[in-house]
N, C-alpha and C positions, 0 to 999 in steps of 0.2 A: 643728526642731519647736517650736512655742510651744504651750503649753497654756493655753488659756484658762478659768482656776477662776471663771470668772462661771457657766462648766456646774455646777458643785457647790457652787452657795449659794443656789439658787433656794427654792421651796417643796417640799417633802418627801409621798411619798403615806403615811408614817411619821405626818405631826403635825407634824414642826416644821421649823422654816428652819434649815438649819445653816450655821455661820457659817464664812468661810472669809478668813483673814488673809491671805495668801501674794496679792501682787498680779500679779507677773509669774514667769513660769516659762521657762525656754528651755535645752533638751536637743538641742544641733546642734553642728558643726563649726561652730568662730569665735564659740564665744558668749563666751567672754572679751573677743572685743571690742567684743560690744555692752556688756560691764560696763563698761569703759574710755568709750565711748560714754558713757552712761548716768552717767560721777561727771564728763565731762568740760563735757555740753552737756543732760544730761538728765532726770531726777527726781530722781539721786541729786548732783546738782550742788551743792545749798545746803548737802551735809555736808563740813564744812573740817577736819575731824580725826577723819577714819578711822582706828581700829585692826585691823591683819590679824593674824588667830589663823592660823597653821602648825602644821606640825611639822617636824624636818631632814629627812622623807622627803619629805613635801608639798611641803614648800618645793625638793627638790632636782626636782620632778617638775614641778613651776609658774612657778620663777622667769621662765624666758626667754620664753616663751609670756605674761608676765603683769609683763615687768618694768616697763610706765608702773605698772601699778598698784600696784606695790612699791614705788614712788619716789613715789607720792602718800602714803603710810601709815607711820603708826610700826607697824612690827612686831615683833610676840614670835613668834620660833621657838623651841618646846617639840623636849625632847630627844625625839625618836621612841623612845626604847628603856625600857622600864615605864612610858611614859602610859597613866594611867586617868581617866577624870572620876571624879574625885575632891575631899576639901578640901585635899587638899597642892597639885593643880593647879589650882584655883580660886583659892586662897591665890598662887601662882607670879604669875598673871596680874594679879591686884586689888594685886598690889606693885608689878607692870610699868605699869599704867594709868596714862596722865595723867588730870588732872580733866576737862579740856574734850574728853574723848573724844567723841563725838556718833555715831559707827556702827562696828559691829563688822563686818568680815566674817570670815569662818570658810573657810578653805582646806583641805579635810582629807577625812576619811571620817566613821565615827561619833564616833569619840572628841572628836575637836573639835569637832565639830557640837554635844555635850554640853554639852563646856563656856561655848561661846560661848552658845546658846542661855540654858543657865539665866542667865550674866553679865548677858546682855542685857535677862535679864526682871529680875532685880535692882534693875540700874542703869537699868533704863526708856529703854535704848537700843535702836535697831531694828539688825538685823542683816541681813545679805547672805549666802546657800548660793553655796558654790564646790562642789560633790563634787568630790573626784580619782579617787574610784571607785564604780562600783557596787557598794557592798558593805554594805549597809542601809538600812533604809526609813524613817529617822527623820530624813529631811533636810529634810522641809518639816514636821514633830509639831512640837506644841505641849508636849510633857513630854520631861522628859531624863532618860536612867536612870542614875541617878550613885550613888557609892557613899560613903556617910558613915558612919564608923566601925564599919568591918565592914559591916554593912547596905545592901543593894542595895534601894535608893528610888528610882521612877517619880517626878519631881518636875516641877510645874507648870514652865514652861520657856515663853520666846519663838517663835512662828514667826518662819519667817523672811519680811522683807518680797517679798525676789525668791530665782529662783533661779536660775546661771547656771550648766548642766553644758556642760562643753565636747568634746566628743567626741573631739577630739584627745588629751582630755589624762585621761577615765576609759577610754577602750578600749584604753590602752599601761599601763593599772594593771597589776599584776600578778594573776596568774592565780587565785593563793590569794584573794585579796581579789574578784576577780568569782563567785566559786565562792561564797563567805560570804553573797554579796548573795542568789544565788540559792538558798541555805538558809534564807534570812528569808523568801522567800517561800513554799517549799516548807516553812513551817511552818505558812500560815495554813489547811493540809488540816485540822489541830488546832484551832488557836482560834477558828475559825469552826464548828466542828463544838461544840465546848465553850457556843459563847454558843448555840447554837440551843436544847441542850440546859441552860441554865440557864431560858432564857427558856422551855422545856417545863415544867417544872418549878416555876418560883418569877415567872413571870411579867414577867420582869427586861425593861429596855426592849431593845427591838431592831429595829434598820431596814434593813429586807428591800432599798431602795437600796444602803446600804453595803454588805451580804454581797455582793450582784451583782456591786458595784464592785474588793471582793477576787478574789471567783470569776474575773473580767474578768480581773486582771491574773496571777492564779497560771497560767489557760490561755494566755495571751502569754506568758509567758516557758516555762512548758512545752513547748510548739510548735516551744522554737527553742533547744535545751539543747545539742547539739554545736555550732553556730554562734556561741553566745555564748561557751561555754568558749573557742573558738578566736579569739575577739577580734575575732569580725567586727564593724565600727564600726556599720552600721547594726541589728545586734541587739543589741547592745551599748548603743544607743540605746532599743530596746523593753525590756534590762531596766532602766533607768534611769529611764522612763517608768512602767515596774506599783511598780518600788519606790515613788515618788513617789505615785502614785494611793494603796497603801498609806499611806504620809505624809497624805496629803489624807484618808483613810478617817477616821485618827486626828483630821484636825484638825476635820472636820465633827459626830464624835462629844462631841471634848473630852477622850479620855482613850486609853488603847491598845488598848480591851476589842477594834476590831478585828482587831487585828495580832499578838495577846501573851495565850496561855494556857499551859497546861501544859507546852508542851513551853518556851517561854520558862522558866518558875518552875523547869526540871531546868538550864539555864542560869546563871539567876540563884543557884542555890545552889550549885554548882559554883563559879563567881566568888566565891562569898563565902566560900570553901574550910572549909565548916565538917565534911565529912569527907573533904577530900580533900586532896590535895597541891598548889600553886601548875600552875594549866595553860598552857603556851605552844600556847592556838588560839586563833583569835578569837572571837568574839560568836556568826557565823552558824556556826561552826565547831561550836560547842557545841548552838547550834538544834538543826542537823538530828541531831545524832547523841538529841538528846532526842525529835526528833519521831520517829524510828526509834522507839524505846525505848515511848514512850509510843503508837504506833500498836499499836507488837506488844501492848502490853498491854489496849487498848483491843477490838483484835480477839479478844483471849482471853475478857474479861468478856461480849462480843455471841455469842459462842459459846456457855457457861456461860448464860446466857441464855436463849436460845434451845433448850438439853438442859434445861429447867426446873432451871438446878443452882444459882442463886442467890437467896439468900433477902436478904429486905430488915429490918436492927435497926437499934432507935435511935443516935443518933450517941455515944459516949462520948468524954469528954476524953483525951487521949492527952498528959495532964501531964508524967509519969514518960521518956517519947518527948525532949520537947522539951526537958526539963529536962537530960537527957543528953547532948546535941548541940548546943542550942543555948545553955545554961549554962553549959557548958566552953568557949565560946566568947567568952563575954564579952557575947552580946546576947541574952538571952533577955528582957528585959526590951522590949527593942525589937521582938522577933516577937510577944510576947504582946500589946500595942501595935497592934499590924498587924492581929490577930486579932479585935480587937474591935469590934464583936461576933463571934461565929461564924456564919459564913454557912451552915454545914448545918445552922442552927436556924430556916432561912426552910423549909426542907423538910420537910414532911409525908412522913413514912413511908408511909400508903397511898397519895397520889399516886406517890410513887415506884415503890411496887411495880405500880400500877394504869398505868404508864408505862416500863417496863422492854423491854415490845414496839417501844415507840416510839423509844425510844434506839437498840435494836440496830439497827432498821430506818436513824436516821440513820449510826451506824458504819458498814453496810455500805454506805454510799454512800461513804465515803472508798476510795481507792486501797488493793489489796492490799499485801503488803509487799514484795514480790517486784518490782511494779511501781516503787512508790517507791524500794527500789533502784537502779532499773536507770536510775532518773530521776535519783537524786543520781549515779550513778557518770558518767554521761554529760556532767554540770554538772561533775564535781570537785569533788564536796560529799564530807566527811568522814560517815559510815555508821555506824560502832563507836565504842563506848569506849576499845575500843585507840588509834583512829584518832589521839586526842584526851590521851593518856598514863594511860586508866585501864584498869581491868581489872572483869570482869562480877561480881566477888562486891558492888561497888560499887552495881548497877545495885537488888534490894531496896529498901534503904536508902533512896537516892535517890529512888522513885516515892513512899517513906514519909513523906519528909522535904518534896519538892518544895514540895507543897502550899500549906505555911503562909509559903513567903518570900511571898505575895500572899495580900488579902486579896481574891481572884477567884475564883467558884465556877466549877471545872472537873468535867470527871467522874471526872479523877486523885482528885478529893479527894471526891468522891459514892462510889467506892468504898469508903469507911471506914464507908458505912452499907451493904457487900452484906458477905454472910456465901455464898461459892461451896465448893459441896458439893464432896469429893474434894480437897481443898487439904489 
């Protein structure tokens, strides 16, 4: 399958043209060798000092399948065991670079995707997508979520020029890692429901193409949830395909508002372990068990709602909160930073309460929980906190806390202006 992103950079019924870097895309059996192709006789031909980003699993999972291309390239294999996009691995790799590097490829899942990516926007080199798995949507974005000092930052980042998923070699990934992919996308039930509702509210920009373009890909990969779990190659190919349209969501828009709300921000503060213990899950791993969390409480507020039992007050500062958590932390200084301005100070009180019908009305277009369930269990998507090594006195806190690792208005964090009667 070739996808051609000349469909997603035309004129918009939004307003604007959105722009889309990623020139070729190819998600098939033997697409490694149209890369090999492609550095041998074909666009990518005038680059004479390719750098290949791995890791030892990538690398043990790609070599033989990809060894011309291994032997065209100086490569850095990163130790696969505690890689994060980080500045100790960015650091690792900017020691390992020659100067006359001229193109990065990236062989990996997300984490190298991170790294390479931001490198690449950096040093003003263009970069090559290898996925080895389907297990995130961030392989054609333009921002990489990397972590600088304590601090999980969305940070401008490279697309990539082409991309070449090989089918052979993401549909023999392992299982955990195809389950994760399909928690990234069984998250955007949430962030698409979150931007409609900011854009109800505070009038924030939003483009009824892209929502479609997510909707499109969360129902393909829904469709065919035991099929994929079971590693069939060609659905295996459809979820690598909605991931990537997600990627393209992102790169059309310029930032992640597509892909990445509330249930991300219960994610991203979990990774930054500021009340929890180091987790061994991955990325999508933590998603869905947020989008669970944050569904069930989403469905509670539309409820409360609708028994006329939530009243709407001004937004107060929650100082004494942040100060506690993320002080003791060593980066409060950097959420408050994040924070600035406050985004529930674009919200008008009476709009909100004079919109409170309108909200529940969008919640209950999202999936019951019962459903979503039985949708992650089918995928082998992680469900619980247990799932994940915590436990529910955790989960509070967490919906308290989520909020502010992003400066993104959710309705996680419009709840801080509802006062729900019988609490």
């Amino acid at each position: 399958m070739r996808v051609d992103t000349d469909d997603f950079g035309r004129p918009c019924r939004c307003g604007k043209e959105h722009h889309i870097e990623v020139k070729e895309i190819f998600i098939e059996s033997g697409a490694v060798e149209k890369l090999e192709e492609a550095m041998s006789d074909g666009f990518l031909k005038k680059y004479i000092s390719p750098l290949l980003i791995c890791d030892t699993n990538t690398m043990k999972a790609t070599e033989e399948l990809m060894e011309d291309i291994y032997d065209r390239c100086q490569v850095l294999t990163l130790d696969a065991e505690g890689l994060h996009a980080d500045e100790h691995a960015v650091e690792i790799v900017e020691n390992y670079m020659e100067e006359d590097i001229d193109l990065i490829l990236a062989v990996g899942s997300g984490t190298i995707h991170d790294i390479s990516r931001y490198l690449a926007f950096q040093y003003k080199v263009p970069f090559i997508s290898v996925p080895t798995a389907a297990s995130v949507d961030g392989f054609v974005s333009n921002v990489a979520a990397m972590t600088w000092k304590g601090m999980k930052k969305t940070v401008e980042a490279a697309a990539p020029m082409a991309v070449f998923a090989d089918t052979d070699i993401f549909a023999h990934a392992p299982e955990r890692l195809t389950a994760s992919g399909v928690s990234d996308l069984l998250g955007k039930y949430i962030c698409l429901t979150d931007w409609k509702i900011a854009n109800l509210l505070t009038e924030e920009y939003i483009c009824g193409e892209i929502i479609e373009l997510e909707e499109r890909a969360l129902k393909t990969v829904v469709s065919s949830l035991k099929e994929i779990a079971a590693g069939d190659p060609e659905e295996c190919e459809k979820l690598m395909y909605a991931l990537i349209l997600s990627g393209l969501a992102m790169q059309m828009i310029g930032n992640s508002r597509p892909a990445s709300c509330a249930e991300h921000h219960l994610s991203h503060l979990w990774e930054m372990e500021v009340i929890n213990h180091h987790l061994d899950a991955l990325h999508g791993e933590k998603v869905s068990v947020g989008t669970m969390l944050v569904l069930k409480e989403y469905k509670r507020l539309a409820c409360a709602i609708r028994e006329n039992r939530c009243r709407v007050k001004p937004y107060e500062e929650e100082t004494e909160l942040l100060e506690k958590y993320f002080g003791s932390k060593g980066i409060l200084d950097g959420i408050r930073k994040e924070n600035d301005p406050e985004p529930l100070l674009d919200i008008n009180p009476s709009r909100l309460a004079d919109c409170l019908g309108k909200i529940a009305d969008l919640i209950d277009e999202l999936p019951q929980e019962e459903t979503l369930f039985h949708e992650m269990e089918a995928a082998g998507c992680k469900k619980s906190v247990y799932d994940i090594g915590l436990t529910d006195d955790i989960v509070p806190l967490s919906l308290e806390l989520a909020p502010y690792v992003r400066r993104r208005l959710s309705f996680l964090r419009i709840r801080k202006m509802l006062d729900v009667k019988g609490e």
